[in-house]
N, C-alpha and C positions, 0 to 999 in steps of 0.2 A: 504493500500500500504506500511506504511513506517513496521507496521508485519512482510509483509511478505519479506519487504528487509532485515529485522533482522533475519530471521530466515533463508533465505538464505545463507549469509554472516556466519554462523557456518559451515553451510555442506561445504562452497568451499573451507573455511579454511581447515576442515577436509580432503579436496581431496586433495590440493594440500601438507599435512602431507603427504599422503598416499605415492604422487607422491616422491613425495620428499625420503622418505624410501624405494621404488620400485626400485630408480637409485643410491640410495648407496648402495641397494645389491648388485645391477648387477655391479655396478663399483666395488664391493669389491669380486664381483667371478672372475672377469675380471683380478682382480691382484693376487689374492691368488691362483687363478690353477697353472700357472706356476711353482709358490716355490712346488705345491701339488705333481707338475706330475713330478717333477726332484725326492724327496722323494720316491715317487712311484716307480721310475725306479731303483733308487739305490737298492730298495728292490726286487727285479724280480729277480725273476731268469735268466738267459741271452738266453734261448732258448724261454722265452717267451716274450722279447724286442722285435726281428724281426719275431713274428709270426702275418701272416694275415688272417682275418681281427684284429686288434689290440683290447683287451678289457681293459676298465675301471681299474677295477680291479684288481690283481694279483691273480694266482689261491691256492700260499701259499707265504709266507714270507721270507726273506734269507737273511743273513749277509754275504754272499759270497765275496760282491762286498769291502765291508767296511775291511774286514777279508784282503782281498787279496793288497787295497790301505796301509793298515797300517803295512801289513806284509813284502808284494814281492816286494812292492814298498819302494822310500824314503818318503811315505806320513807321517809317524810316526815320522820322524825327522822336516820336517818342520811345524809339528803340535806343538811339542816341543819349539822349537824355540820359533814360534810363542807365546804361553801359558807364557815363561818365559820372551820375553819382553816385554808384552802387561803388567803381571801381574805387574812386578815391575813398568814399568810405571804408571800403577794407582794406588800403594801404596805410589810412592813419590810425584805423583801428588795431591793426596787426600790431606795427611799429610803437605806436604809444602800450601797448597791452603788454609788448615783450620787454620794453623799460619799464616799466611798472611791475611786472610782475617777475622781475628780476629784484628788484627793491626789496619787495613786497619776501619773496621768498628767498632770495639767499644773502640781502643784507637784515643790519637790527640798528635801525635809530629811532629817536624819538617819539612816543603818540604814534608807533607803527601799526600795534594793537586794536586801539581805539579809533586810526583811519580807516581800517579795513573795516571795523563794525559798519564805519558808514557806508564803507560801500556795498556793505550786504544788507543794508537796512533799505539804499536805494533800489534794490533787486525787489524788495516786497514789494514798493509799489507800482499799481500799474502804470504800462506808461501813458495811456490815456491822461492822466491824470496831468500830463506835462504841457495838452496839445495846448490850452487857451494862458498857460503862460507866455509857451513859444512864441507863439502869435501874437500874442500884444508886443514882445520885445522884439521881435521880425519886423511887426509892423512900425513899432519907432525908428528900427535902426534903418529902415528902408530895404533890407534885404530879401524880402518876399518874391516870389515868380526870379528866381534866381538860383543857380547851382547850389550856391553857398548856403542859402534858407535849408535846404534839404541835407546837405552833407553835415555842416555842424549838428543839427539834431540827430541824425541818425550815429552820428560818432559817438555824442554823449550819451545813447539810449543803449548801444552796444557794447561802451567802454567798460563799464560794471563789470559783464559777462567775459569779457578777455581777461580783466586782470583779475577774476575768480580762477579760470582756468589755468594762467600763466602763472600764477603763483603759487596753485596747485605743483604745475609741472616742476617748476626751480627748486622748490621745497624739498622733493623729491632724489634731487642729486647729491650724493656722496659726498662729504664736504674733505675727502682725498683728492678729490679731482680740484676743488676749486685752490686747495694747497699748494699738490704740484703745478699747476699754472703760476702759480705767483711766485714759487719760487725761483721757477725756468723765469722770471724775467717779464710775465703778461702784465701792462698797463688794467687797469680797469675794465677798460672800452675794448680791448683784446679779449680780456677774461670772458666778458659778455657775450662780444660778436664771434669769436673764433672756440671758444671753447665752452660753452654752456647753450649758445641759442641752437647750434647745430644739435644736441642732445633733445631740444622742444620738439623737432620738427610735428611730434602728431601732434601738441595741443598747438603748435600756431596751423597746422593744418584744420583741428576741430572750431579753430577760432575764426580763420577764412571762412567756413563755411558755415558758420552760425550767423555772420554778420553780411555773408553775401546774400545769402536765403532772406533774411529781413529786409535787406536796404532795397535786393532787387522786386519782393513782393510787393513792398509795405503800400496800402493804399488810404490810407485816411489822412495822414502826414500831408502826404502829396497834393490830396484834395481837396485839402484847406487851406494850405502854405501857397500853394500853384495855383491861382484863382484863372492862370491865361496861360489859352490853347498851347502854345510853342513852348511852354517851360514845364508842360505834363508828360510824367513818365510812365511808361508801357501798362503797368496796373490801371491807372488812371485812364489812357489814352484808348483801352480796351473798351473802355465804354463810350466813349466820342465814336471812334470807330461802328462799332454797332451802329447810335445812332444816323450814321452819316449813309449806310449801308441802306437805312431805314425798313429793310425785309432780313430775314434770314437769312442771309446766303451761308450757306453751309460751309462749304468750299471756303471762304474766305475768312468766315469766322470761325474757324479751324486752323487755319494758316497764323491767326492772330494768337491765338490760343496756345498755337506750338511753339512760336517764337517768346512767348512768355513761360514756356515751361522747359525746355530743352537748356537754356544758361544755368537753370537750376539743376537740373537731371544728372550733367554730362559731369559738370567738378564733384559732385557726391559720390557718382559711380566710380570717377577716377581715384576720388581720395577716399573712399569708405574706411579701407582698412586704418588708415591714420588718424582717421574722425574718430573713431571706436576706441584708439589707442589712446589718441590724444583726450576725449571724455573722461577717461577712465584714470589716466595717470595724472590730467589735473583739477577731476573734482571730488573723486573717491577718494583718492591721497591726501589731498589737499587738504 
């Protein structure tokens, strides 16, 4: 008897593996058609959007749809936009995150304790809470419907979250490495740049993409700081768009759709494994 309860007890384990893999497919076709079949549609040609019975398939390929958002449309400017604040936000976000959370984590001065409360106390709030401040000091300073209205806020809305992480990650190194650097002769800004930021690479990799994902989605920011057409970015401009379409066109509001989902798709896929690392070694550590 007790055999044959051993030898049962592998196969049910094995079933319920199996089970277990059978409803993360189906939950993972469940979610990945939709993104597939907006792709799909954007590539159709437009006479075989409304042809029925509908196939799977497209019967050739076409840039039509894409060709005609970035050309005859303003799609090409709020893509611009979009690319040029998103980008600078995460190159001052990175850069300011990895001084700071080198501070933060492998120096000790002053109120270092009691800085960092605050800056975990600014993480409670939401940031909603920040938009009708911004705005009124936007609108004094005259900086509104401008790159700069959009990039300083998104810096200081994502800077919390970098130097949580990045100070997680520096905490975390050996304090033999940072020894032998100094004794071989490393300046400060050597010890930093050449021997400690190379060791971050996953939390500034998890931190690229925490701050590019927000700055490239974010739509409420946009939609109140941007009050005119030519300084609105692709979240925002996705809805001009539609309306200017004034019908559904399938085809093209699919093309729009992709073009605001693929900038985020593509660096996640490429850096996953460093996102993962980099969460992990600078907020669980940390």
């Amino acid at each position: 008897m007790k055999s044959q309860q051993q030898t049962t007890r592998p196969v049910a384990g094995k079933r319920v593996i199996r089970i277990s893999y059978l409803i993360a497919i189906a939950a993972a076709i469940v979610f990945l058609f939709p993104p597939f079949w907006m792709l799909e549609t954007s590539l159709r040609p437009t006479k075989e959007i409304y042809q029925y019975p509908p196939t799977i398939l497209p019967s050739r390929l076409t840039l039509e749809n894409y060709i005609y958002v970035l050309t005859e449309m303003e799609g090409f400017r709020y893509f611009l936009n979009s690319v040029i604040v998103t980008v600078s936000t995460v190159l001052l976000v990175v850069v300011s995150s990895a001084m700071g959370g080198y501070a933060f984590g492998a120096r000790q001065f002053r109120g270092k304790n009691l800085l960092y409360l605050g800056i975990v106390f600014v993480l409670t709030i939401p940031y909603i809470m920040y938009l009708i401040p911004i705005y009124m000091m936007e609108d004094r300073l005259g900086i509104r419907n401008n790159w700069l209205g959009l990039i300083l806020p998104y810096v200081a809305l994502n800077l919390p979250w970098g130097l949580l992480i990045m100070r997680g990650a520096f905490s975390t190194i050996p304090l033999e490495i940072r020894d032998a650097a100094i004794i071989d002769g490393c300046s400060e800004f050597q010890l930093w740049y050449k021997v400690l930021l190379p060791i971050t690479r996953p939390a500034l990799a998890a931190t690229t993409i925490i701050t590019f994902v927000f700055a490239w989605q974010e739509y409420l920011f946009a939609s109140t700081l941007m009050t005119k057409n030519q300084w609105q970015t692709l979240p925002v401009g996705i809805v001009w768009l539609r309306d200017e379409l004034q019908t559904m066109v399938f085809g093209r509001v699919g093309a729009m759709f992709v073009l605001s989902f693929l900038p985020v798709f593509i660096p996640f896929v490429l850096l996953r494994n460093f996102f993962v690392r980099g969460l992990s070694e600078g907020m669980l550590k940390g």
